[in-house]
VOPAGU-2260 file (C-alpha; in pm, 1 decimal, decimal comma):
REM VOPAGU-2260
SITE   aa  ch    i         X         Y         Z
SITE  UNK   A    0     279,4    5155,1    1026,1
SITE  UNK   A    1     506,8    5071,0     740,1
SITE  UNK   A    2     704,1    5358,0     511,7
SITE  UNK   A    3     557,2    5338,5     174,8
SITE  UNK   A    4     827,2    5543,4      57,2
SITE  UNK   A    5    1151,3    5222,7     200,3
SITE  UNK   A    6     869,5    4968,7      76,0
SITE  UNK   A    7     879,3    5116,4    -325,4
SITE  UNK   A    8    1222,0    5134,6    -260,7
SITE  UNK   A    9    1310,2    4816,9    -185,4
SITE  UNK   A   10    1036,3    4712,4    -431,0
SITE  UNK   A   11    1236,5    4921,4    -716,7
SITE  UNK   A   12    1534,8    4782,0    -646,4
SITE  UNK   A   13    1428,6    4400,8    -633,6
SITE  UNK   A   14    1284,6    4485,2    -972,6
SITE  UNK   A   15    1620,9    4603,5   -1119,8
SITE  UNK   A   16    1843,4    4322,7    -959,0
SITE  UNK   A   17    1562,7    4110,1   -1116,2
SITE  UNK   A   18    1644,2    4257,3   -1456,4
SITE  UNK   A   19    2010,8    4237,2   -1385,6
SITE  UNK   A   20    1948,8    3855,5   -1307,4
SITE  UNK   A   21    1773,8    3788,8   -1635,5
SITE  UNK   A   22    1960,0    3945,8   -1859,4
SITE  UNK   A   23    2296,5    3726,5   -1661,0
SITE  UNK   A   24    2105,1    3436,0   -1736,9
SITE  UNK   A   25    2080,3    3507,5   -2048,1
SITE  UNK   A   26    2417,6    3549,3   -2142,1
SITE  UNK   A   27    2519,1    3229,3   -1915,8
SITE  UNK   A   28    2591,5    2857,2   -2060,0
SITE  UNK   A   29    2522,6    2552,1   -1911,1
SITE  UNK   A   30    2689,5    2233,9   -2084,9
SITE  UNK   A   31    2579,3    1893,9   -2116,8
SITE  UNK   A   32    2709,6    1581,1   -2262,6
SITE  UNK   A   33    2527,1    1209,7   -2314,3
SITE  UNK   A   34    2726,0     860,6   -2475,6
SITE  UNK   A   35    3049,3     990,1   -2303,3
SITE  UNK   A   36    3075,1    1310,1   -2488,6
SITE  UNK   A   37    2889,0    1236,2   -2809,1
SITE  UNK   A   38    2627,9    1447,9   -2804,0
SITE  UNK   A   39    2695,2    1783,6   -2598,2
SITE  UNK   A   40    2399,4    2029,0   -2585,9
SITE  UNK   A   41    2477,8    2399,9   -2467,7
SITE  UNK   A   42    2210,3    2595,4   -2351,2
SITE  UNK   A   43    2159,3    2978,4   -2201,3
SITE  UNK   A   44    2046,8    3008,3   -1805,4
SITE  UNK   A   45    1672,6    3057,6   -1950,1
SITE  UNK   A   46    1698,1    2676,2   -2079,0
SITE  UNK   A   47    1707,0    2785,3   -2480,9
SITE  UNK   A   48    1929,4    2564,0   -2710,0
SITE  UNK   A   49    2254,4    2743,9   -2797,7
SITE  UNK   A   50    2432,2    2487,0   -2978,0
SITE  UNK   A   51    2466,9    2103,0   -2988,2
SITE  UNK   A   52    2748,2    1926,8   -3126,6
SITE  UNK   A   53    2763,5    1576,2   -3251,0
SITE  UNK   A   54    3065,6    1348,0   -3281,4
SITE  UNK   A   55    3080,8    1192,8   -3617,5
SITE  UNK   A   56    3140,8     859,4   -3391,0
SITE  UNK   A   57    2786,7     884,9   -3308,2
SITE  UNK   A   58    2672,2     833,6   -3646,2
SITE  UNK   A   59    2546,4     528,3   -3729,0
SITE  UNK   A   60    2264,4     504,4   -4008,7
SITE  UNK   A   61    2152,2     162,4   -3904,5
SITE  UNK   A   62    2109,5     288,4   -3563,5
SITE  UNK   A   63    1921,0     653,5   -3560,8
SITE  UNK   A   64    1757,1     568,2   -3215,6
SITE  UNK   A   65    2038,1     571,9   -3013,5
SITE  UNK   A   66    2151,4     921,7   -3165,7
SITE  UNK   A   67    1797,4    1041,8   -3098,7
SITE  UNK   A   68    1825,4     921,7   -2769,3
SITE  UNK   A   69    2140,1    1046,8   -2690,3
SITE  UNK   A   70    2037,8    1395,6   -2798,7
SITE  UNK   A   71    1723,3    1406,4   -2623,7
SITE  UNK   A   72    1948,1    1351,2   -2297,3
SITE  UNK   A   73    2208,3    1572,4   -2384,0
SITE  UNK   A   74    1904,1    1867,1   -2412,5
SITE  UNK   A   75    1669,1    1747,9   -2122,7
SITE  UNK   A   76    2060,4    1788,1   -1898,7
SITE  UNK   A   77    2112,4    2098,2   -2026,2
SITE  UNK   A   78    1766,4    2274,1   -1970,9
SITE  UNK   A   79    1799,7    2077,3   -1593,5
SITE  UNK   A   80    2152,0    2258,4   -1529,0
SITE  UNK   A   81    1982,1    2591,8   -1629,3
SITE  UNK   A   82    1651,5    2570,4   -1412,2
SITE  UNK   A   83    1881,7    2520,4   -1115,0
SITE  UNK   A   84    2117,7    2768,0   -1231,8
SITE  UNK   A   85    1770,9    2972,4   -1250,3
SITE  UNK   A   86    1668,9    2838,5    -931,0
SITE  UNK   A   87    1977,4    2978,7    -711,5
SITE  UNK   A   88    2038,8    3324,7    -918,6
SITE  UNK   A   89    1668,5    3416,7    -828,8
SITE  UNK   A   90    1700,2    3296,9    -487,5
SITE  UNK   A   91    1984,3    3493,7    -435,6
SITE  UNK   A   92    1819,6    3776,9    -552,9
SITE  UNK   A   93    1518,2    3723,7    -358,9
SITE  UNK   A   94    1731,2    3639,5     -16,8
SITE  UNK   A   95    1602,9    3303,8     -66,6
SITE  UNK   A   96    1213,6    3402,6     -21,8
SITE  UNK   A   97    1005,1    3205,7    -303,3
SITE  UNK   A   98     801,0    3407,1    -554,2
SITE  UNK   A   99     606,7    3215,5    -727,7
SITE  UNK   A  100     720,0    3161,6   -1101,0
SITE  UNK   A  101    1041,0    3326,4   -1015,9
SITE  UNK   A  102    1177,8    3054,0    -765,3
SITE  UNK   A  103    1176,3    2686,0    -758,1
């Protein structure tokens, strides 16, 4: 039969080095760039916008679509880099066992 008391236990502390994890990826930055560094999005390790920065280069009036464009890369990178950055912190947390909505 199984000791309830080691399962909370090890239950409790998967909880906390969950935490832990979370707030890391919080504080964490992923970087991104599209056009060959025109556009670089920065976002946390929970795939939120932190700052994008455009070079004045990149600004052409006549041509807003390719600015749009390259921003929309630049952000869809960025949130990619932090879902696998999500992806192996959890993993490591959970010695690689996947928990649904927590793991990839």
């Amino acid at each position: 039969m199984l000791n309830m008391g080691k399962m909370l236990k090890q239950m409790e502390k998967l909880r906390t080095e969950m935490a832990r994890a979370q707030e890391e990826l919080g504080n964490a930055r992923v970087e991104a760039t599209a056009g060959g560094g025109a556009v670089t999005a920065v976002a946390n390790g929970h795939g939120e916008l932190q700052s994008l920065t455009i070079a004045p280069a990149a600004v052409d009036p006549s041509d807003v679509g390719l600015l749009q464009d390259l921003i929309i890369a630049a952000v869809n990178e960025a949130q990619r880099k932090a879902r696998a950055l999500t992806d192996e912190r959890m993993k490591s947390v959970t010695g690689g066992v996947q928990i649904p909505g927590l793991t990839g």
